[in-house]
C-alpha positions as CSV (number, residue, x, y, z in Angstrom):
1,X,-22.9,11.4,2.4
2,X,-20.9,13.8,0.3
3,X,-17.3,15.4,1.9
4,X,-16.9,18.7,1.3
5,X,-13.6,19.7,-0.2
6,X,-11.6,22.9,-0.8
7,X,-11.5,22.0,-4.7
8,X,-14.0,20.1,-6.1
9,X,-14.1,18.9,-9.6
10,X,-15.8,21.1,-12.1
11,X,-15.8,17.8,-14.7
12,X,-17.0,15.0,-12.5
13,X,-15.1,11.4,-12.1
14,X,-16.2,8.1,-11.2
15,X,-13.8,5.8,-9.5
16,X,-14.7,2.9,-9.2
17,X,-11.6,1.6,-6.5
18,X,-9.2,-1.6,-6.4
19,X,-10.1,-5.3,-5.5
20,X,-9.9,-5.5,-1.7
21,X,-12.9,-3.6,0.5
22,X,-13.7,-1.9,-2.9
23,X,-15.6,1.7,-2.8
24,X,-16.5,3.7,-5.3
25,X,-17.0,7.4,-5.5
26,X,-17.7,10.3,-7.6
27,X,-16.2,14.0,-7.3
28,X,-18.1,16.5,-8.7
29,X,-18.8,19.9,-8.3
30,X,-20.7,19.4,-4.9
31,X,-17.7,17.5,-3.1
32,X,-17.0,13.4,-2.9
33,X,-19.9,11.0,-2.6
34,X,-18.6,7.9,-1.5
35,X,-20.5,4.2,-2.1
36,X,-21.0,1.5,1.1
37,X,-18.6,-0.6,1.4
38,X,-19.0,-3.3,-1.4
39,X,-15.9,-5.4,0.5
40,X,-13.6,-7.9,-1.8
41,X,-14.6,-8.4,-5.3
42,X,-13.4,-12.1,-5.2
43,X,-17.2,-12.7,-4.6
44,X,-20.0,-12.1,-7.3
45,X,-22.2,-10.4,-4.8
46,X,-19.5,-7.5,-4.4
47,X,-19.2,-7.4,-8.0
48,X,-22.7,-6.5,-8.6
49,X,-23.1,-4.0,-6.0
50,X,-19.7,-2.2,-7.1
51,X,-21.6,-1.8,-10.5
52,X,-25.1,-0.7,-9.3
53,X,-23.4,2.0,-7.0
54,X,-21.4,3.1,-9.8
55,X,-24.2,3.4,-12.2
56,X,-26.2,5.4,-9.3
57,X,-23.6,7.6,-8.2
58,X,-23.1,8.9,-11.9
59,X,-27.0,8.8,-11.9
60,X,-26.8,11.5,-9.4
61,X,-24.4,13.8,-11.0
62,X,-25.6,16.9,-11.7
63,X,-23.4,16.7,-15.1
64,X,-22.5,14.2,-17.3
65,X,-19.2,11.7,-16.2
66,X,-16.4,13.4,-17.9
67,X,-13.8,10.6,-17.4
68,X,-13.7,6.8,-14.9
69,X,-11.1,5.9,-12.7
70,X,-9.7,2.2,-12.1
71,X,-6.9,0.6,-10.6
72,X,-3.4,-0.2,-12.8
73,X,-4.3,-3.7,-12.6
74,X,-5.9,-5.3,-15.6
75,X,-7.3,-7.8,-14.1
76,X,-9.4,-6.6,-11.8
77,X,-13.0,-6.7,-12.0
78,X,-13.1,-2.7,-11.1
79,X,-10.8,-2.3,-14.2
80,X,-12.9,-4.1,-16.1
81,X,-16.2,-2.5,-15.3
82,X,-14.5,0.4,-15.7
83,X,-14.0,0.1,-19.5
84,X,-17.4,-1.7,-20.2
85,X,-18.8,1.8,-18.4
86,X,-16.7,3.7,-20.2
87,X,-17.4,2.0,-23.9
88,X,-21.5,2.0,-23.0
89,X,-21.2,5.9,-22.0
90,X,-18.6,7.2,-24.8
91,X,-15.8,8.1,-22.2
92,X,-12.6,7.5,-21.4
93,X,-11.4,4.7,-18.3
94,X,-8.2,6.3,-16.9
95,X,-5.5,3.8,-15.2
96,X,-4.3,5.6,-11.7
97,X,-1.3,3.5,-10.2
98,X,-2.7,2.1,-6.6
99,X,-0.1,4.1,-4.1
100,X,0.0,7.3,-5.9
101,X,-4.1,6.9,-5.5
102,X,-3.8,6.0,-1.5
103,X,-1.4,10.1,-1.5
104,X,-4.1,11.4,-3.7
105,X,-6.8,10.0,-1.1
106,X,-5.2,12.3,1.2
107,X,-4.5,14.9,-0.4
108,X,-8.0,15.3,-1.4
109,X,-9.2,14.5,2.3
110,X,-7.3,17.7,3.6
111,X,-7.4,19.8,0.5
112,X,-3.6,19.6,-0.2
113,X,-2.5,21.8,-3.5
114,X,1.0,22.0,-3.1
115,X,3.5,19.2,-4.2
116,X,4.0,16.8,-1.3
117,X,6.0,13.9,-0.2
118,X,4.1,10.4,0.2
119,X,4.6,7.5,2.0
120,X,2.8,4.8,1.0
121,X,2.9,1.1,2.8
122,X,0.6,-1.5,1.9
123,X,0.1,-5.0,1.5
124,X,0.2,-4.6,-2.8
125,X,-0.3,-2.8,-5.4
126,X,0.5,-2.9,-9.0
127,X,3.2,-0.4,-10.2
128,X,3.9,1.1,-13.3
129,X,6.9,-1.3,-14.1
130,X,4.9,-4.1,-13.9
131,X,6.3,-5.8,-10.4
132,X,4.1,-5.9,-7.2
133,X,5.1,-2.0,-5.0
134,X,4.0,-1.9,-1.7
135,X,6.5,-0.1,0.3
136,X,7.1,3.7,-1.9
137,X,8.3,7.1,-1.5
138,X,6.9,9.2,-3.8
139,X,6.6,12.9,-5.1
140,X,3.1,14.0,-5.8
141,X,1.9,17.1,-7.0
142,X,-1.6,17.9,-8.6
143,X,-1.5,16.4,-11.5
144,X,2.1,15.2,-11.8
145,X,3.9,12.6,-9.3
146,X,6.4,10.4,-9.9
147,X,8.6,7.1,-7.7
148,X,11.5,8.3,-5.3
149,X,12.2,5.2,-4.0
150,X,11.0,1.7,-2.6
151,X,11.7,-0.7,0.2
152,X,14.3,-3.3,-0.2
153,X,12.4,-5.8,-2.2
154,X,11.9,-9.7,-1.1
155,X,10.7,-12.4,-3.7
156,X,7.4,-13.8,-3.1
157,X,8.0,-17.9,-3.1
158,X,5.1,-19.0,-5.0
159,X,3.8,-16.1,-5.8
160,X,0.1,-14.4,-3.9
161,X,0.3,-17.8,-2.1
162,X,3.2,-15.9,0.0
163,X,1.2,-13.5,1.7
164,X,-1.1,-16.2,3.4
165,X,2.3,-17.9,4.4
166,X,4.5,-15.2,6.8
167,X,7.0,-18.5,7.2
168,X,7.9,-17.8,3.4
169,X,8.4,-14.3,3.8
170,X,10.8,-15.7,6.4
171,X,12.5,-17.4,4.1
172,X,12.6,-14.9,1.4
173,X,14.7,-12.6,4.0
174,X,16.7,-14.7,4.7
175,X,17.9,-15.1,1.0
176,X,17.7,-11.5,0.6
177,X,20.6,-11.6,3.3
178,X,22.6,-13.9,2.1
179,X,21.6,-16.6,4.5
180,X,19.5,-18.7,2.9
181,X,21.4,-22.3,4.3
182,X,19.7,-21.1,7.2
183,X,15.7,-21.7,5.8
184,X,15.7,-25.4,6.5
185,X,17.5,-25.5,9.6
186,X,15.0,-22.5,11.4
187,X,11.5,-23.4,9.4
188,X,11.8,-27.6,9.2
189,X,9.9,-27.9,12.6
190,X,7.5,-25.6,12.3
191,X,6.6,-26.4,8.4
192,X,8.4,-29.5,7.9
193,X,11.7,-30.8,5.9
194,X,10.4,-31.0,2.5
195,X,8.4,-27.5,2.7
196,X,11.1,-25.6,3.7
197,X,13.5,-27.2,1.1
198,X,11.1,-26.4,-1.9
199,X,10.8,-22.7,-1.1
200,X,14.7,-22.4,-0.1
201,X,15.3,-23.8,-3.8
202,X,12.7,-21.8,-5.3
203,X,14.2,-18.9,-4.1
204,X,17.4,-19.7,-4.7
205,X,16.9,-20.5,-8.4
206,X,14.0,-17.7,-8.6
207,X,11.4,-20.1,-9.9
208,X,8.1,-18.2,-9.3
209,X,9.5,-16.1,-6.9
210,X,8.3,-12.6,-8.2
211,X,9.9,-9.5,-6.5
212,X,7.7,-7.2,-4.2
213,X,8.5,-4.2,-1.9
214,X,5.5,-4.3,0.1
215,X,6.4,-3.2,3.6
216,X,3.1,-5.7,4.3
217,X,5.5,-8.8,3.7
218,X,8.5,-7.3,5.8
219,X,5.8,-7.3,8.6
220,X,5.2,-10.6,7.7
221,X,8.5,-11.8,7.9
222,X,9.2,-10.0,11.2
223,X,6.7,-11.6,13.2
224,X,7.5,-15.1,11.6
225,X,11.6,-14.3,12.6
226,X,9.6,-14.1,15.8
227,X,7.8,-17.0,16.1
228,X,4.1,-15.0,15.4
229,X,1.6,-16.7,13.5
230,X,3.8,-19.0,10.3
231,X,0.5,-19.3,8.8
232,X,-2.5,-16.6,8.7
233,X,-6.0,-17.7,9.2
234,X,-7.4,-13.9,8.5
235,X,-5.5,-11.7,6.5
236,X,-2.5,-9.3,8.3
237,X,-3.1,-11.7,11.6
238,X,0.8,-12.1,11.7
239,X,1.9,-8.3,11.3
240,X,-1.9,-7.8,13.7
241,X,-0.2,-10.3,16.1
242,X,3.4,-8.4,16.0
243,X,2.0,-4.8,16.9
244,X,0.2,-6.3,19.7
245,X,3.4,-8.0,21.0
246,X,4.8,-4.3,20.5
247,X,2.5,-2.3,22.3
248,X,2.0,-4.3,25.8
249,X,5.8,-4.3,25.7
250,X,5.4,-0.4,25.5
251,X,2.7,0.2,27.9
252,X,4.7,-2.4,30.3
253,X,8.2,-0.5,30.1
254,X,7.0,3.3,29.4
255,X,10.3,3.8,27.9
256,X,11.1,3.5,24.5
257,X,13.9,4.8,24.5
258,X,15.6,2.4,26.3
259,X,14.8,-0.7,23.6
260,X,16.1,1.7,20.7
261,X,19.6,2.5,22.6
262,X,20.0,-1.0,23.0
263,X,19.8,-1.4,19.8
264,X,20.8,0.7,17.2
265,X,19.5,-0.3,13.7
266,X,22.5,1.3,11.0
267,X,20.0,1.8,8.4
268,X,21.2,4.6,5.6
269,X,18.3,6.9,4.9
270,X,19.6,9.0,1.7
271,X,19.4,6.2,-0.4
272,X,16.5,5.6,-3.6
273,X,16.1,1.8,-1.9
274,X,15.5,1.9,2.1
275,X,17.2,-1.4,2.9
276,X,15.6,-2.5,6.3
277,X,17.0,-6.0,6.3
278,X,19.4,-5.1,9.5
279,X,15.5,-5.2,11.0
280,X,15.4,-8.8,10.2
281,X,19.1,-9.9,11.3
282,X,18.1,-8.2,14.5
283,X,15.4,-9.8,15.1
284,X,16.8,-13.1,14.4
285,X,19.8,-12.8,16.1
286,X,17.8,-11.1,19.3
287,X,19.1,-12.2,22.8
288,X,17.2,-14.9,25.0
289,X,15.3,-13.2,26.9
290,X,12.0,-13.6,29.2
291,X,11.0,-10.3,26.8
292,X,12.0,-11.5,23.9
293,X,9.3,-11.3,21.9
294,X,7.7,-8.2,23.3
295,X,11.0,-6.3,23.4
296,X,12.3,-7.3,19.6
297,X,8.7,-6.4,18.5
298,X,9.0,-2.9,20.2
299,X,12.1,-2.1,18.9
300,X,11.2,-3.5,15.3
301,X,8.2,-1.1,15.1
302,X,10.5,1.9,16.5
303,X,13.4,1.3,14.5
304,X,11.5,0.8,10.8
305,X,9.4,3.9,12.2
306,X,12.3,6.0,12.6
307,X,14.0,5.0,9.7
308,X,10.6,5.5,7.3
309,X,10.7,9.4,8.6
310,X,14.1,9.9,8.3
311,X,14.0,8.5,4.6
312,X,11.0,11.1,4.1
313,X,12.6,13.6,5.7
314,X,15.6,13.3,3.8
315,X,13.2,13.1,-0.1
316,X,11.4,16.2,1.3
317,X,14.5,18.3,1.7
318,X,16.5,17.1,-2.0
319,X,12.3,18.2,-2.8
320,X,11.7,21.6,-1.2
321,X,8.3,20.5,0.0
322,X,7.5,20.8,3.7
323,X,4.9,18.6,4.1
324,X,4.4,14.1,4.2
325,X,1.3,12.2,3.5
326,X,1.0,9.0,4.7
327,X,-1.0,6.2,3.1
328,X,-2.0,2.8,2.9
329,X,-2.8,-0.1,4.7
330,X,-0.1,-0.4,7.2
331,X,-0.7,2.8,8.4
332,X,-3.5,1.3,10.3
333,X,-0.8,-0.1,12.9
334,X,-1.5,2.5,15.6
335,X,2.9,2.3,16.6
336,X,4.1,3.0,13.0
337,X,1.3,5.6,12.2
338,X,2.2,7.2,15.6
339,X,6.0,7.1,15.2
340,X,6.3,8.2,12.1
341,X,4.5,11.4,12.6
342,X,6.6,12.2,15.6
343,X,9.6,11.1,13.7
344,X,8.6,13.6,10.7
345,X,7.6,16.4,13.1
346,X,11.3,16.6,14.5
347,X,12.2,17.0,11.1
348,X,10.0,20.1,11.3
349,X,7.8,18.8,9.0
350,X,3.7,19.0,8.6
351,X,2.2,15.7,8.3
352,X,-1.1,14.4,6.8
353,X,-2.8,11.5,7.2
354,X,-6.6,10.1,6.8
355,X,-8.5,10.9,9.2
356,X,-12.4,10.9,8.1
357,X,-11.3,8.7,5.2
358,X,-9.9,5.0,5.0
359,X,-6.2,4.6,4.4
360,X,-6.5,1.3,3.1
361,X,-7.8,-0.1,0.5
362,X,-11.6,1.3,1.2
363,X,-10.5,4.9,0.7
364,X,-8.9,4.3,-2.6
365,X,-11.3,5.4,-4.9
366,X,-11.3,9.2,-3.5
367,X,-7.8,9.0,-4.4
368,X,-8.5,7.8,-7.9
369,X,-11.1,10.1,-8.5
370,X,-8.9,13.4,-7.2
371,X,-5.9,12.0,-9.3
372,X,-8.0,12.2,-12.8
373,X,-10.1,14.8,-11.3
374,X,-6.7,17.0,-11.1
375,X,-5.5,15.6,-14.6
376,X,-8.1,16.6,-16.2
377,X,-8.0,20.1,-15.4
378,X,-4.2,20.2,-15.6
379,X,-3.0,22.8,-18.7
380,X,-2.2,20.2,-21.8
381,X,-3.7,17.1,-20.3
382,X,-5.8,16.6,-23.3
383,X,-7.7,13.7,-25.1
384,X,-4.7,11.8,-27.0
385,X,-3.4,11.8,-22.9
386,X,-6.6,10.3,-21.9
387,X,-6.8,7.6,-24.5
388,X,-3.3,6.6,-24.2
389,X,-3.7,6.1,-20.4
390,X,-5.9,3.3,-21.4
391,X,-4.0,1.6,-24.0
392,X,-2.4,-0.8,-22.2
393,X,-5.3,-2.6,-20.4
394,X,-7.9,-3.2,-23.0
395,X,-5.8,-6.1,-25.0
396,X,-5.4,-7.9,-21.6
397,X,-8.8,-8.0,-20.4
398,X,-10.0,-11.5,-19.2
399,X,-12.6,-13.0,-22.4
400,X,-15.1,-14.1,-19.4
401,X,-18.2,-11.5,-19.8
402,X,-18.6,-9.1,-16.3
403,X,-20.7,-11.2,-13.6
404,X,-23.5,-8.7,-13.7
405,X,-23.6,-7.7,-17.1
């Protein structure tokens, strides 16, 4: 079903989304029309139905595709059916950098025209540098945006294999803080001696440890610190498991305020990097108590939420703009979605987030799609701009041919 919006394209895109609970979609001059949900394109199946809705949405067009969207990520099989499309139809594939495409996502939801702050939290993403983002402040305009600033950033011991293993994440904060005699000690009986060894010297020598700021693997480490899930079974069960802890803490003790007095968390705000890892020494150090777990989890989610607005509020003042988007993944935790807004509204600010549209990962290729969409019409955004944009993928495209070509 198309979405109406307050400024559709006049040239239409096709995006054609990320890797996880891909989507595609095509703005045109009618509005959005968004594809079913293909899900992960680790499996063939996916694959092939990402490329028949993306050759049937620009089917339906009522003009010829002017450009395609894809993910930064050069190995993705969106990114590469991207360029095979765009070679077969004589167009150019344009590279949109994943969190500045979960801002544009809303931003095109609610017909935003005016420069905005984003906060965008996810699990990954590739960033323009090169390195793994996942936890960004960011200045986005249409057609313009650029990086404010980025969580504290944690190495991933071994790599993707981190995210399936919160207990790492563990481990990696504790390096980050200087403590990281203390990995074997707290992780040997839950993961054993020699585990805990490896990814303490891994770490501590950096071997295949690459650096991420994904606010997804500070969840991850928070509910490990915590004793919540070591090892995931389904992906985000730990930080699932931690918000859960949170909220029956909150509905039990209707007073939130109390946790956070308690507790203060001495986080600066007006800094490029928001370094949460007083979150983590907190939580580690937490008193014994029968509400332990419930209470630590209450204040974690209260005190990241409050420090996330404040470090919002603070980019949206130095930027004269009066209004915050929130995207991403972690935004579907119901606590830090609701926390932040209130946060932000004290600060007298207007806040957006999706509300008919995905934040995660499924509403990404709206974002995409209003990102080139909004390039394209931008004064000076011409065709060397275009072409350049896609340079940098094409020599590092996999040689396998695409599953359904």
């Amino acid at each position: 079903m198309p979405n109406p919006m307050p400024s559709p394209s006049s040239r239409p895109v096709l995006a054609v989304g990320a890797w996880l609970k891909n989507t595609a979609c095509l703005l045109d001059a009618t509005g959005a029309h968004g594809s079913d949900l293909h899900g992960d394109l680790r499996d063939a199946q996916a694959c092939c139905a990402l490329e028949a809705s993306a050759r049937d949405l620009a089917a339906r067009s009522s003009q010829p595709i002017a450009a395609i969207a894809h993910d930064l990520h050069p190995d993705f099989y969106s990114t590469r059916l991207a360029l095979a499309l765009a070679e077969e139809w004589q167009i150019n594939a344009i590279g949109v950098q994943h969190h500045h495409a979960h801002i544009g996502a809303v931003m095109a939801e609610h017909g935003l025209n005016e420069p905005v702050i984003g906060l965008a939290l996810d699990g990954v993403g590739l960033g323009t540098d090169g390195t793994a983002w996942g936890g960004e402040l960011l200045w986005v305009a249409p057609g313009a945006w650029r990086r404010l600033g980025h969580l504290w950033p944690l190495g991933l011991p071994g790599g993707d294999a981190a995210a399936r293993m919160p207990w790492r994440m563990l481990a990696s904060a504790l390096h980050a803080m200087g403590r990281s005699t203390e990995i074997e000690p707290r992780l040997s009986a839950a993961v054993g001696a020699g585990p805990a060894r490896m990814i303490q010297r891994m770490l501590e020598t950096g071997l295949n440890c690459p650096a991420t700021t994904s606010a997804g693997r500070w969840f991850d480490a928070a509910a490990a610190a915590l004793g919540l899930h070591l090892l995931e079974q389904t992906e985000a069960e730990a930080a699932i498991a931690l918000e859960q802890q949170a909220a029956r803490w909150l509905d039990a003790a209707q007073a939130a305020d109390a946790v956070m007095t308690r507790h203060e968390s001495g986080i600066e705000t007006d800094t490029g990097v928001l370094d949460i890892r007083p979150l983590l020494c907190a939580l580690l150090d937490w008193p014994e108590a029968a509400d332990r777990v419930g209470a630590a989890a209450a204040w974690f989610h209260l005190a990241l939420a409050h420090a996330l607005a404040d470090w919002a509020a603070h980019a949206a003042l130095q930027a004269g703009c009066r209004i915050v988007c929130l995207g991403g993944g972690c935004f579907m935790n119901a606590i830090l979605a609701r926390e932040v807004t209130r946060r932000l509204h004290s600060h007298g600010l207007r806040v957006f987030r999706p509300q008919t549209n995905s934040c995660g990962d499924a509403g990404l290729a709206l974002g995409q799609a209003w990102v080139v969409a909004q390039q394209l019409d931008s004064p000076g955004f011409g065709l060397a701009d275009e072409i350049a944009s896609t340079q940098p993928f094409t020599s590092l495209l996999p040689s396998e041919s695409l599953p359904c070509a």
